[in-house]
C-alpha positions in Angstrom: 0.0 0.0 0.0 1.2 3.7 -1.1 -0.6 6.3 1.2 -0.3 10.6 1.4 -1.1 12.5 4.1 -1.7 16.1 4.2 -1.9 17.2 7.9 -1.1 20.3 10.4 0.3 20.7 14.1 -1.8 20.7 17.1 -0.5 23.9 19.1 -0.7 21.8 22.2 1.6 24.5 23.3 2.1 28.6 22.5 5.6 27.6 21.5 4.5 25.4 19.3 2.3 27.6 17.1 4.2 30.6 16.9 6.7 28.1 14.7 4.7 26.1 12.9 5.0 27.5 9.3 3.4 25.2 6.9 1.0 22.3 6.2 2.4 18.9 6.4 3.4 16.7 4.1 4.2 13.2 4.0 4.0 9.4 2.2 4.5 6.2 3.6 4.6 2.7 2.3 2.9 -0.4 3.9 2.9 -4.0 4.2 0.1 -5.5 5.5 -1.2 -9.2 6.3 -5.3 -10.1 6.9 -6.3 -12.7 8.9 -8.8 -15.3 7.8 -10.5 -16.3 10.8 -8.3 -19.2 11.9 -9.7 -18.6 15.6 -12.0 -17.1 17.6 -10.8 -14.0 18.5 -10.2 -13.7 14.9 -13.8 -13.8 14.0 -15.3 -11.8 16.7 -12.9 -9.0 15.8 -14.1 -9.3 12.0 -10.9 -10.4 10.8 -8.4 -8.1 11.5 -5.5 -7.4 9.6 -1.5 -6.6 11.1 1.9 -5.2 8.9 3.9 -2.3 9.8 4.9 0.7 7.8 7.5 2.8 6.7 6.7 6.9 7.2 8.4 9.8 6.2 7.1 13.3 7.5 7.8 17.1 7.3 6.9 18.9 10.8 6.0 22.5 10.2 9.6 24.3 10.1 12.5 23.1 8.2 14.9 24.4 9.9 13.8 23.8 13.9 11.7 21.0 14.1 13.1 18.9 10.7 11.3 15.9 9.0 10.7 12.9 10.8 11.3 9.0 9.4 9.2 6.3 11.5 8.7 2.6 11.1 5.7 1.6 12.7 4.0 -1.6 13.4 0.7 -1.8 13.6 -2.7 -3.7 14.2 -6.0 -3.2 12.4 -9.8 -3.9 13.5 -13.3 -3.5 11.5 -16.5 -1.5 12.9 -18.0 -2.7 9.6 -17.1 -4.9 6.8 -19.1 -4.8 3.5 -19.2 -5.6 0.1 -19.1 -2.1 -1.1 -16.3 -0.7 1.8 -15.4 -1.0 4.7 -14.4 1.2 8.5 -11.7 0.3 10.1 -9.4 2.2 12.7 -5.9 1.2 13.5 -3.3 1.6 16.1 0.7 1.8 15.6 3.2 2.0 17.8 6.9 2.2 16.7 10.4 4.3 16.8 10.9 7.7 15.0 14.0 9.6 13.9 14.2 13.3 13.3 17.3 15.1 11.6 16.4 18.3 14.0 16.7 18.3 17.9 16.9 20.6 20.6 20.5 22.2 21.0 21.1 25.1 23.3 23.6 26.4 20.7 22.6 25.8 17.1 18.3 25.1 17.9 17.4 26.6 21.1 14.1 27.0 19.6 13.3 23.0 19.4 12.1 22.7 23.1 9.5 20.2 21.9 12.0 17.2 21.3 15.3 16.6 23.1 16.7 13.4 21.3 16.7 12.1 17.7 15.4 9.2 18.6 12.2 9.2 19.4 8.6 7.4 20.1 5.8 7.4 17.3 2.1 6.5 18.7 -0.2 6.5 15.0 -4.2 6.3 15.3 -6.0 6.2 12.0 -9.8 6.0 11.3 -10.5 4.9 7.7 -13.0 4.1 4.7 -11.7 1.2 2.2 -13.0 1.0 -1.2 -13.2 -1.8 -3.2 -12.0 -0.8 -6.8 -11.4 -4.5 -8.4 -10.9 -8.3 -6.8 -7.2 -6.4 -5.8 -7.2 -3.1 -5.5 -9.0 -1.1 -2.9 -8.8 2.5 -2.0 -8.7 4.0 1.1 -9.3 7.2 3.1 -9.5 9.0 6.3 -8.0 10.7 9.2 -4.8 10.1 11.4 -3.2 11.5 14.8 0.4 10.8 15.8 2.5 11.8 18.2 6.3 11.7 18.4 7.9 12.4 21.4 11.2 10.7 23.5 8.6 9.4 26.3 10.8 11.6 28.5 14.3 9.7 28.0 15.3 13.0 27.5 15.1 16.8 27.9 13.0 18.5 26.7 10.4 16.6 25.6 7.0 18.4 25.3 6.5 16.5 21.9 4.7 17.1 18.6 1.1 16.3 18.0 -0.3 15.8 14.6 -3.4 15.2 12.3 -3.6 14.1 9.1 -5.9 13.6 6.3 -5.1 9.9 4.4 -5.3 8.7 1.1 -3.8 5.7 -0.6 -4.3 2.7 -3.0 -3.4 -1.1 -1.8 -3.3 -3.5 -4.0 -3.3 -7.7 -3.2 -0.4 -9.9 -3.8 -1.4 -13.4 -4.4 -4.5 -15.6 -4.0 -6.6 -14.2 -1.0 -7.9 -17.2 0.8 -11.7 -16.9 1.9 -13.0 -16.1 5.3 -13.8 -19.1 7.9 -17.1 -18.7 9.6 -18.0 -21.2 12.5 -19.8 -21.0 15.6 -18.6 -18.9 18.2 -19.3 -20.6 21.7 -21.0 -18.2 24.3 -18.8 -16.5 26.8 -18.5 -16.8 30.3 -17.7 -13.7 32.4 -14.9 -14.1 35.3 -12.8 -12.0 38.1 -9.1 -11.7 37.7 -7.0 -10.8 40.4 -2.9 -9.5 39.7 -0.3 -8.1 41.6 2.9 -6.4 38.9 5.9 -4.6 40.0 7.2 -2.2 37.1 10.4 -0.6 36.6 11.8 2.0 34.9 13.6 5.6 34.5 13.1 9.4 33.4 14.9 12.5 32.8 14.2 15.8 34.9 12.5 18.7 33.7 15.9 20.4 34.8 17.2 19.6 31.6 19.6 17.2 33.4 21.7 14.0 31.7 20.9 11.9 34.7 18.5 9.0 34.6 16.8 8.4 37.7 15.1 5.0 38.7 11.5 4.9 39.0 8.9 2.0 40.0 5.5 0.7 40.9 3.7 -1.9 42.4 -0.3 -2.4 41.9 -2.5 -4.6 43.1 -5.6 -4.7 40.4 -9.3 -6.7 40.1 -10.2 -6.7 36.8 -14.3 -8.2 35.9 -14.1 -9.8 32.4 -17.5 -8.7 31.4 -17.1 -9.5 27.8 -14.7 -11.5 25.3 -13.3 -7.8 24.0 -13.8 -5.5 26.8 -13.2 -5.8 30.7 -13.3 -3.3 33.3 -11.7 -3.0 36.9 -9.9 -0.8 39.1 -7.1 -1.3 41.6 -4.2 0.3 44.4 -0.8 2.0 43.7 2.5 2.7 44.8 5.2 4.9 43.1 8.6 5.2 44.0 10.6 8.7 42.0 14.1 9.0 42.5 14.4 12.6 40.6 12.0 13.9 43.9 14.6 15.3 45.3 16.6 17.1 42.6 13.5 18.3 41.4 12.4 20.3 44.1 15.7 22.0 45.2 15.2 24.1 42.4 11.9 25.2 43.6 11.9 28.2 46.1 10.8 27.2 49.9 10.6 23.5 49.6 11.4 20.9 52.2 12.3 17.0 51.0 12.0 14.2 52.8 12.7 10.7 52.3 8.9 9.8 52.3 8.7 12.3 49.2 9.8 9.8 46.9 6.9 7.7 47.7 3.3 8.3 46.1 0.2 6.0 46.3 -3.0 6.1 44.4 -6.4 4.3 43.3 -7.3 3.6 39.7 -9.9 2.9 37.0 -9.2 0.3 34.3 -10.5 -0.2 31.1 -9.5 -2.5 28.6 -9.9 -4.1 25.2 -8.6 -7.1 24.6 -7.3 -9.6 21.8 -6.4 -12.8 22.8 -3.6 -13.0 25.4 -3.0 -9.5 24.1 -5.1 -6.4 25.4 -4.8 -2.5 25.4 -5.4 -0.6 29.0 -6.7 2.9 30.0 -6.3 3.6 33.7 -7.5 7.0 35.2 -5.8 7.0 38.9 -6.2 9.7 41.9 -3.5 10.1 44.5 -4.7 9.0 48.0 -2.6 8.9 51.1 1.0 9.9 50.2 0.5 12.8 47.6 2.8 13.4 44.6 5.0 16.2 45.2 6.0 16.8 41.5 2.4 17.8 40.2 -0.1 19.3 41.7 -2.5 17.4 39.6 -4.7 14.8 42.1 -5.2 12.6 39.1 -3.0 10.0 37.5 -2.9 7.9 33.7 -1.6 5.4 32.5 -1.3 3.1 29.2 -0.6 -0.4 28.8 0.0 -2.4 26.4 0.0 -5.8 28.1 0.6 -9.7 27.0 -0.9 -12.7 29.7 2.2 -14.8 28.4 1.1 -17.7 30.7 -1.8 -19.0 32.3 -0.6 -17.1 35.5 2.0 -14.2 34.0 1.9 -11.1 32.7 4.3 -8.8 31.3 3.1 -5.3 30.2 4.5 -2.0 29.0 2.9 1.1 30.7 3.6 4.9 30.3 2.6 7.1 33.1 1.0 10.3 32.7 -0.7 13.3 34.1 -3.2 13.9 31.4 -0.8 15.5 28.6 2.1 15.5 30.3 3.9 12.2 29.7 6.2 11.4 32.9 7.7 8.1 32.2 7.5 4.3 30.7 7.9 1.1 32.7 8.5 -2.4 31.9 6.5 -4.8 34.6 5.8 -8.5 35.7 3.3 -10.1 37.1 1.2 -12.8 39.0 -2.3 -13.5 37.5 -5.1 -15.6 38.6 -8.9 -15.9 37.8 -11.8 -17.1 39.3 
């Protein structure tokens, strides 16, 4: 598949729109493989379809923020498959480069990435076309976001939107859908404990990378096959605590500081062994000295490798504001 994109900035920040001098512009090649139903998951998720691509984008201003080359992989789901096309939207998550960073000499301007290697996060909602038994055309709108997932300073990121249009054509004999009964499904209660790890950069534009973990205990209901729900406790440990507020006026640190503890909301949409997880947290007993915000997120992309482990890939947020990714482990059980 050959796709172009036409797209503009999203002044998330002032910064941001007072250099953003032009439209954006950018193609991108993809390979991509459908799934014929082989199993059940297949089936109830109207045969979805995987590949990754290769994308090449200008960013606004040549000479501050560059162009950006990305190679995404990516996974692809149906709201409605018909004869005469098709809605689809699709999620891609892979590793950017961009020829311009943040330099205190040569691009002081660039406070929106800090490395040239980067994080891209793609979300694309879609129309396909049939044209002929191989060739379909498709259509739509994207958002991406490229940003170092604060590895490095600064990183306030870029946020884009694009309008898509490309041609795909089939290679080889497409083999025809399987259809068979789907048995009905039983809802259960999950029950995990995970410990994370990970690290992240100051906001005082400092080289040092300072340890950070977590440890939740989470009850998750699996209401449906694609969707569950749940909620669960927190603890955060921050190791950059303390050299982030010695440069704030009249602040005190204690060793306690580095602690923070929370409740959350889960939601999540699974596939498989595989699942995607939105969690909306709120401190509660030890407070998070670093952001005044009372309210936590988090992403996950998680994979129940066993019948009773987990490992999962989470970044922490307050709203916007990415704060830092963790790789975690965990015991799983269900009744």
């Amino acid at each position: 598949m050959v796709k172009w994109n036409q797209g503009w900035l999203i002044p998330e920040y002032s910064n941001i729109a007072y250099l953003s001098q032009s439209t954006l512009k950018s193609a991108e090649v993809t390979w991509l493989k459908r799934t014929i139903g082989s199993n059940q998951t297949e089936q109830q998720y109207r045969y979805p379809e995987y590949g990754f691509t290769l994308f090449y984008s200008s960013l606004g201003n040549r000479k501050v923020f560059g162009h950006e080359l990305a190679l995404n992989p990516f996974f692809r789901t149906y709201f409605y498959r018909g004869k005469n096309g098709s809605f689809f939207h699709q999620f891609g998550f892979g590793l950017g480069y961009t020829n311009r960073r943040f330099d205190i000499e040569s691009n002081p301007s660039n406070i929106s990435v800090g490395s040239h290697l980067n994080m891209h996060f793609d979300y694309q909602l879609g129309y396909k076309i049939p044209l002929s038994p191989n060739l379909q055309a498709e259509t739509g709108l994207r958002f991406s976001h490229f940003s170092n997932a604060n590895m490095a300073e600064p990183n306030l990121g870029l946020n884009m939107l694009y309008v898509h249009a490309g041609i795909a054509k089939s290679i080889g004999k497409q083999a025809p859908f399987i259809h068979s009964e789907i048995p009905k499904f039983r809802p259960a209660h999950e029950f995990a404990f995970i410990y994370a790890a990970g690290g992240k950069h100051t906001r005082a534009l400092q080289s040092t990378l300072y340890f950070t973990s977590s440890l939740s205990a989470e009850y998750t209901y699996r209401a449906f096959s694609k969707f569950f729900f749940g909620g669960g406790l927190d603890v955060f440990y921050d190791a950059s605590t303390k050299t982030e507020l010695s440069i704030k006026p009249n602040t005190t640190f204690q060793a306690k500081d580095n602690f923070s503890s929370g409740v959350h909301l889960s939601q999540e949409i699974a596939y498989g062994n595989f699942s995607f997880i939105l969690q909306e947290g709120w401190y509660l007993g030890l407070p998070n000295r670093l952001h005044p915000s009372k309210m936590y997120n988090r992403g996950i992309i998680r994979w129940r490798c066993t019948p009773n482990f987990l490992i999962h890939i989470t970044m922490k947020s307050h709203l916007h504001i990415l704060d830092y990714p963790e790789l975690g482990f965990g015991y799983y059980f269900k009744r």
